[in-house]
C-alpha positions as CSV (number, residue, x, y, z in Angstrom):
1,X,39.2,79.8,-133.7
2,X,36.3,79.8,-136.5
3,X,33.9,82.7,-134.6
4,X,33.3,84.3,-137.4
5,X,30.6,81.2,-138.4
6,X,27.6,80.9,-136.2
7,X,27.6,77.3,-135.3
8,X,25.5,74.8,-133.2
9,X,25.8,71.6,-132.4
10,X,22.8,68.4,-131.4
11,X,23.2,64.9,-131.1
12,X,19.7,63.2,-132.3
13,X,18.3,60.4,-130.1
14,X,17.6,58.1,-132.5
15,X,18.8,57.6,-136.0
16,X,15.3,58.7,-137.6
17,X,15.1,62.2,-135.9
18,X,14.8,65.1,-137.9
19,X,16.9,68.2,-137.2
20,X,14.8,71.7,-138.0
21,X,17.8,74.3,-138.4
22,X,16.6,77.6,-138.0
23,X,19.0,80.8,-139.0
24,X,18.8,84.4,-139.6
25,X,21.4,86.7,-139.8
26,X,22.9,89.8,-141.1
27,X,25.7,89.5,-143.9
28,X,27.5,91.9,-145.7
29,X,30.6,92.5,-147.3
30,X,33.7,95.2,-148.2
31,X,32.0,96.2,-152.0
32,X,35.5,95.5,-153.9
33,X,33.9,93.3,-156.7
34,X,31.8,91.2,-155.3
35,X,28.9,89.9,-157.8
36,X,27.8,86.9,-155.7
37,X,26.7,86.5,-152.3
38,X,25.8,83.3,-150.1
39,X,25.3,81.8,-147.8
40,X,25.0,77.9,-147.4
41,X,24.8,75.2,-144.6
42,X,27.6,72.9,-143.8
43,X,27.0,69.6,-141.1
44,X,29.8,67.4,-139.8
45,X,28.7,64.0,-138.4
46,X,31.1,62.5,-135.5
47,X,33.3,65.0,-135.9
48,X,34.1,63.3,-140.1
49,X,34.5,67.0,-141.4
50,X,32.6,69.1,-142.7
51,X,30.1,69.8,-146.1
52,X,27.7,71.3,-147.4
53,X,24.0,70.5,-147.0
54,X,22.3,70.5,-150.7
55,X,19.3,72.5,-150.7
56,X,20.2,75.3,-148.5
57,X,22.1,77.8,-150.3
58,X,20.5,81.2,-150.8
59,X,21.6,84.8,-151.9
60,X,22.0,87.0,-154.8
61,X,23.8,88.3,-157.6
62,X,24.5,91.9,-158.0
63,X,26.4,94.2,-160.4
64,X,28.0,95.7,-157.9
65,X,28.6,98.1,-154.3
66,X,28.5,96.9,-151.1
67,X,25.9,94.2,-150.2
68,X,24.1,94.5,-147.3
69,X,21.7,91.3,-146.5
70,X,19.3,90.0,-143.9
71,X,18.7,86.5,-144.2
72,X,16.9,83.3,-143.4
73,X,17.2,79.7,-143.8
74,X,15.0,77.2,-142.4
75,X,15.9,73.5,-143.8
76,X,14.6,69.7,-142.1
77,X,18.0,67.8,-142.1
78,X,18.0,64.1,-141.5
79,X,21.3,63.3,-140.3
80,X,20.9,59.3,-139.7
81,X,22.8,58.8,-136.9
82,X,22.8,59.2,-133.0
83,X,26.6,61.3,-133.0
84,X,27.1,64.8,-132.6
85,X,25.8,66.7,-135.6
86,X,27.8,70.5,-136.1
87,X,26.3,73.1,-138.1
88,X,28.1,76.1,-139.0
89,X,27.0,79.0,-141.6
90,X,29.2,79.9,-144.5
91,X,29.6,83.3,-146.6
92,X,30.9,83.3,-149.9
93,X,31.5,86.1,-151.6
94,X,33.4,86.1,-155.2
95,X,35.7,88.9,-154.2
96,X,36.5,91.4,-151.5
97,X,36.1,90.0,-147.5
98,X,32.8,88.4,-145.7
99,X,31.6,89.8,-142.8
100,X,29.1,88.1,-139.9
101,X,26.2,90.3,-138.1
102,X,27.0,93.1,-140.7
103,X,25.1,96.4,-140.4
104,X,25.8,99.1,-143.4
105,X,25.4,102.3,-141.4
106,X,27.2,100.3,-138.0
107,X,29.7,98.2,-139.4
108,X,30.8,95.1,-138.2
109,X,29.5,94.0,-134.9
110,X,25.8,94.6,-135.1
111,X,24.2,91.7,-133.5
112,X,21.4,89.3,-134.6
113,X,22.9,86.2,-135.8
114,X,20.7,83.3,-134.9
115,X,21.1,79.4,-135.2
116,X,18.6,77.0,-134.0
117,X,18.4,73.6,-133.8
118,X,15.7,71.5,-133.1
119,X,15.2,67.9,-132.9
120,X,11.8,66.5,-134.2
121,X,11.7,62.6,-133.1
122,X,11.1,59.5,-135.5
C-alpha cells in the first residue's frame, strides 16, 4: 500500500469542470543531509499512471538539520475528461527519509494532513 501519500480521488461531470485541490499538511524529515524539501502534486486520469501537475511544487532549501514544515497548496486543475482523476501528494527530500503528518517535538503520527477536492462545473 502507498498510505504514506494523502490521496483523493473525483471523477468531473463534464469535460470542462475544474478541480480546486486543496492540501495542507505537516512534512518533515530524518535531518541526515537533506538540503531540499518538496512537495508537489501528482494526477492520474483513468487509472494511465501517474505525474506531476506543473505549477504546484513548493518548499525550501536549507543548509541543513531536520526540517520541520507546515504546508499549503491550493491549485485549479483542469483535467479534460469525465474519468476518475487520483491525486496523491509527494515529498522529496535529497537525502535522508520523508515523513507524512510530521511533528518535531511528537514525531511521526501527528495528524493534520488534509486533501480536498472540489469540482467547479463548466
Amino acid at each position: 500500500a502507498d498510505s504514506g501519500h494523502p490521496a483523493a480521488s473525483l471523477t468531473p461531470a463534464t469535460t470542462g469542470s475544474k478541480v480546486l485541490i486543496n492540501y495542507t499538511g505537516n512534512w518533515g524529515d530524518d535531518g541526515t543531509a537533506s538540503l531540499e524539501n518538496l512537495i508537489v502534486v501528482y494526477r492520474q486520469v483513468g487509472g494511465g499512471g501517474y505525474s506531476a501537475l506543473a505549477g504546484t511544487m513548493v518548499g525550501r532549501l536549507s543548509a541543513s538539520g531536520v526540517a520541520y514544515m507546515s504546508m499549503t497548496i491550493n491549485f485549479l486543475d483542469s483535467p479534460n475528461t469525465t474519468s476518475q482523476v487520483d491525486y496523491k501528494i509527494y515529498y522529496k527530500v535529497s537525502g535522508g527519509t520523508a515523513y507524512n503528518n510530521y511533528n518535531w517535538s511528537v514525531g511521526v503520527g501527528n495528524p493534520g494532513s488534509n486533501l480536498i477536492l472540489t469540482e467547479i462545473g463548466a
